[in-house]
N, C-alpha and C positions, 0 to 999 in steps of 0.2 A: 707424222699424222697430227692431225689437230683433234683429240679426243674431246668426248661433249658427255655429257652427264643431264640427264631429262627424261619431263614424266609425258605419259601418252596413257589417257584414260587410267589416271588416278596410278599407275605403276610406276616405277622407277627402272630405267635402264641408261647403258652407256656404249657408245658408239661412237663414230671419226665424222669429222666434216667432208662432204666429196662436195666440190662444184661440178657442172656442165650446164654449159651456151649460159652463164651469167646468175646462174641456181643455184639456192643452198640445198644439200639433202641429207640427208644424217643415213646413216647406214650404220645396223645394228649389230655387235659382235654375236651376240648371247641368238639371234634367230637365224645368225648362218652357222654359230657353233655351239651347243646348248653348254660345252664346256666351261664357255665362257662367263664368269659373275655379271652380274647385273651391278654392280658397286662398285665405283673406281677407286675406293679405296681395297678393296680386294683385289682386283686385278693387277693393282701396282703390287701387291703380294704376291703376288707372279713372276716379277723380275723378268728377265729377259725371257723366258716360257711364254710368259704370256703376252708380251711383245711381238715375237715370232707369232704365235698361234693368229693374233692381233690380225698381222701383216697380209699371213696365209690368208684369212677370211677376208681382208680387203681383194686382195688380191684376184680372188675369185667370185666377186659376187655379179649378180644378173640386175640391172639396172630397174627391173620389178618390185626388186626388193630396197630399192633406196625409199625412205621416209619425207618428203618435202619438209621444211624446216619450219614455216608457215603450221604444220599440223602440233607442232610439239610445244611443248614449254622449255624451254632450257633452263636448267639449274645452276649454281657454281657447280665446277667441276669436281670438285672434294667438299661435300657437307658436312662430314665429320671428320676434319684432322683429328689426330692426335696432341700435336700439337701446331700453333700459329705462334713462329719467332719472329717480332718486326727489330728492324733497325730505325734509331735514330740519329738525323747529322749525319747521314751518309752521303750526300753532293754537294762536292766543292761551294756549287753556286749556291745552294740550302744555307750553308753556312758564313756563304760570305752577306747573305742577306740578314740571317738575324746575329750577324757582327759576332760572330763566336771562333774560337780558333777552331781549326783541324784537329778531332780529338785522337788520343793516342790510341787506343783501343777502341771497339763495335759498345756502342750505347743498343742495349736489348730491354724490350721490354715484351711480354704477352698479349694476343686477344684470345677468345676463344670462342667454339664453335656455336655458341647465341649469336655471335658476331655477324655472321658469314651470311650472308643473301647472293641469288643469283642476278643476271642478269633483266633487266626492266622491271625487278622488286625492290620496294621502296625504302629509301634511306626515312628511318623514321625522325624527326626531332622530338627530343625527350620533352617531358614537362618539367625539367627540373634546369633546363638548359638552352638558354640560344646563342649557344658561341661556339657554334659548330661548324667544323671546318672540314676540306678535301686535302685529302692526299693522294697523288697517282702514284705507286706506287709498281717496279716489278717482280715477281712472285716467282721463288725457287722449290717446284714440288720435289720432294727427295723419293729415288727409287727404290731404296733398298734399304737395309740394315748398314747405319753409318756408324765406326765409334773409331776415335784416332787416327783418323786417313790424314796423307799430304794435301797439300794445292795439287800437286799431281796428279792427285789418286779422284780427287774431288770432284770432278768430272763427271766420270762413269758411277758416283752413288746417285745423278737429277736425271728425274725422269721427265722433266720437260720444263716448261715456263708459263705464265699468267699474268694477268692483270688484276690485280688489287688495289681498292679504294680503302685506305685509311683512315677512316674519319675519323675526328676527335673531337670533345669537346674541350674546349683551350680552357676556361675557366674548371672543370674539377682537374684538368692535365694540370694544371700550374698551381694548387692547391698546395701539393707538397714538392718534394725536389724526386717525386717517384710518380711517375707518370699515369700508370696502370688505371687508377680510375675514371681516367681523361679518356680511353680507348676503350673498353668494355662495353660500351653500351651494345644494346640490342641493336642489330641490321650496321654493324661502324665497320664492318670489312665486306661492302658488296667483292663479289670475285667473278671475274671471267674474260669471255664468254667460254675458252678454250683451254685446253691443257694443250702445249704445242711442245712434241718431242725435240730431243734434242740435237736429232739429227737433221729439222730442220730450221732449228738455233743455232748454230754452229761457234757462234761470238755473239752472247750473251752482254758483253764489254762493251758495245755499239750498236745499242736501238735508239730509234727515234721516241720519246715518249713524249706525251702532252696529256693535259685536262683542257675543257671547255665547260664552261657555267651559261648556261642560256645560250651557247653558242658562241661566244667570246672566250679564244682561248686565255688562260689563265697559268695555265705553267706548260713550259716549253724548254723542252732538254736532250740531252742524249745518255745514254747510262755509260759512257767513256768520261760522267762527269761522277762516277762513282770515287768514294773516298778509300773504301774499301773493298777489293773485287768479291765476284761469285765466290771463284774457288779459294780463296782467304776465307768469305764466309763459311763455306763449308766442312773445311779442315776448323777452322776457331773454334766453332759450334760445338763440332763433334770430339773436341778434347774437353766439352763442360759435360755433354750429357751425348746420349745415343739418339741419333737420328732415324726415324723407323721411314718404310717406304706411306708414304702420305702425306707425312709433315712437310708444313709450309715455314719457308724462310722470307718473308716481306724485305726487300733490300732496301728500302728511304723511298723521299721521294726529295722531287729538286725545289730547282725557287720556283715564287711565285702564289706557296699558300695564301690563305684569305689573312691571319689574323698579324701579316705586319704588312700589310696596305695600310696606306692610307688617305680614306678610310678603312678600318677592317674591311676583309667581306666574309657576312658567315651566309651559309648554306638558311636558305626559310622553304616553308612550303609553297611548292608551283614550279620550284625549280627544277631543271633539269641538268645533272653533270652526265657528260660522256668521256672516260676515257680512252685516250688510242694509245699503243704500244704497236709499233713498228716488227711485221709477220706474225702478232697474235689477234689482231684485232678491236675490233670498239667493245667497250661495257659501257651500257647507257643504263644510270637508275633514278628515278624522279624522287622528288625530298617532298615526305606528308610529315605531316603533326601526326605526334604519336597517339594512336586510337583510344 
């Protein structure tokens, strides 16, 4: 299922994507089953219950009750993780562009949920900053309650996948040898459009990913250029701290950043980034001056 998370006259609900004859329509859990939350971070609190429940209500619903997608606003799919874990220097070709070795361990650093915008909401540029860059980036939602699993086991704790935009501003990121202030700004993790389960991700290990700035692609890769895989991330993770169902693990993103061109290129207003991830789809959000 491709879950969506969106408001419809000022309310918040969440629902799956259904195509037919070339349509998008969202189709709502919570008005075919009232069982169901309205917050996908609650529903991933459901674990496989409410997957099943999920499936049953697709399964059965009357084409009256699909939503056109035209009428909604889409959200990120998770507005409030728990927590938002990015990697950095996670692809091969990431790193053979900013001339760094292969590091031996996952480079982590935090965003948090100020972070997070959906879909066609706007990447702000701060006023204290214009060395602001894109990251496509893709995004490990966890299912369930994670703490000391295998690679093995590491699997069955993700409840699907996402597109994440990383933005950072490279001048306070390079301030100190600690990144954190470089990534926090307000609206620097647009996310979406979709949560896409994992049954139909199957190898998470080879997607096509790309960014486009005005329409000129800008980084172009495959995540089989990962340094470090999913399920490594997810067992590593989970022997530092507990993984709850919500939390976002941001895997890297590859080459072709803005700030080792040259010239640089940073993100200004009027811009438009789209990114595409290969079976979850485009996130498109346009870049204003911060209000």
């Amino acid at each position: 299922m491709k879950l969506v998370s969106y408001k419809k006259n000022e309310s918040n609900h969440i629902g799956c994507l259904v195509g037919i004859d070339s349509r998008s329509f969202i189709f709502d859990f919570n008005l075919q089953n009232p069982n169901l939350p309205t917050d996908m971070k609650v529903f991933l609190q459901l674990g496989e219950t409410g997957m099943a429940l999920a499936k049953m209500a697709v399964e059965s619903y009357e084409p009256g009750s699909l939503i056109p997608l035209e009428d909604v606003t889409l959200s990120a799919p998770i507005v409030d993780p728990g927590k938002i874990l990015c990697l950095g220097l996670n692809y091969r070709d990431h790193a053979a562009e900013t001339n760094k070795p292969l590091p031996d361990y996952p480079t982590i650093f935090p965003k948090y949920a100020n972070c997070i915008i959906g879909p066609f909401e706007p990447i702000r540029i701060p006023r204290v900053s214009q060395a602001i860059d894109y990251e496509v980036e893709l995004a490990v939602v966890i299912g369930k309650k994670t703490r000391h699993v295998t690679e093995s086991e590491a699997i069955k704790c993700i409840a699907g996948y996402t597109a994440l935009n990383d933005v950072s501003a490279r001048d306070y990121q390079s301030r100190t040898t600690q990144w954190t202030s470089g990534k926090i700004f307000d609206t620097f993790a647009p996310m979406g459009p979709a949560l896409v389960t994992t049954d139909e991700i199957t190898n998470p290990g080879n997607l096509e990913i790309t960014l486009s700035l005005n329409g000129q692609i800008m980084q172009n890769s495959n995540t089989k250029n990962l340094i470090f895989s999913i399920p490594f991330l997810v067992s590593y993770l989970s022997q530092i701290l507990t993984l709850e169902p919500g939390d976002i693990i941001s895997t890297g993103t590859p080459a072709g950043v803005g700030h080792v061109r040259k010239p640089p290129v940073f993100l200004k207003t009027g811009d438009l980034v789209k990114i595409s991830i290969e079976n979850i789809g485009d996130l498109i959000n346009p870049v204003l001056n911060e209000a």
